[in-house]
N, C-alpha and C positions, 0 to 999 in steps of 0.2 A: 332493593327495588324489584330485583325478578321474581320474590316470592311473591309479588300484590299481582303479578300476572300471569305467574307457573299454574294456579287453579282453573282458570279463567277458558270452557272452550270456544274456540275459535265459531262465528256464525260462517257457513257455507254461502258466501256471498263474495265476490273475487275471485280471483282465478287461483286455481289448488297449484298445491307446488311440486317441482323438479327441484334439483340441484342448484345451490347458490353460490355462490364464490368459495366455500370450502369443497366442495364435491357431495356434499350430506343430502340422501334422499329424502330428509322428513322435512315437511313442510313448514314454510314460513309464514308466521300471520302477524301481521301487521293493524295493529291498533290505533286506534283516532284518536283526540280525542280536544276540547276545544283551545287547553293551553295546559302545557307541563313545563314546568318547572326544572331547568336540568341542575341549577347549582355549578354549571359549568361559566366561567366570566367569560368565555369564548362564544359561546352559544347558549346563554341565558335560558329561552324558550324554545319551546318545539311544541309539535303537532300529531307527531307521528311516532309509532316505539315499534321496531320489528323486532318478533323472539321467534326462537326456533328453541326448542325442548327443553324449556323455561329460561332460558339465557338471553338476554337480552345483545343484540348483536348490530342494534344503530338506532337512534337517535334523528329527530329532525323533520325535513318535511315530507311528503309522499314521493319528492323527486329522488332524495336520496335515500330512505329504508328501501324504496323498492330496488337498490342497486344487488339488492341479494338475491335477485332473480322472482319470478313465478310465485305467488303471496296470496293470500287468504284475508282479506280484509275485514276488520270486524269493528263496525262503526256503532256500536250499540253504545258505549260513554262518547261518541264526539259532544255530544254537547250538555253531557253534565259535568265533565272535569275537565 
């Protein structure tokens, strides 16, 4: 799944990023979008996918991917997928 959003650049719309719970300067952007499907039986659906340097690094709603700090928001699929 990180390869459907390692191409993907972030729109300049949210706030730019700092350092996230690993120490990593390079920014974290955080995608929308209207319902994703995680295949997890724990957490079925989500909202939200935070990636930093195409790796996908959480899952879920806007409360928790923002838990990596300072993020780039790019709501361009919220509401096609």
């Amino acid at each position: 799944m990180s390869g459907a959003v390692s191409g993907i650049v972030p729109e300049q719309a949210g706030f730019a990023g700092r350092s996230g719970p690993t120490g990593s300067a390079h920014p974290v952007t955080v995608f929308e979008a209207r319902r994703i499907v995680t295949m997890n039986p724990a957490q079925p659906v989500a909202t939200h996918v935070a990636v930093r340097d195409g790796r996908i690094l959480a899952v879920g709603d806007l409360e928790r991917v923002s838990a990596w700090g300072p993020f780039t928001l790019d709501r361009r699929h919220a509401g096609h997928v």
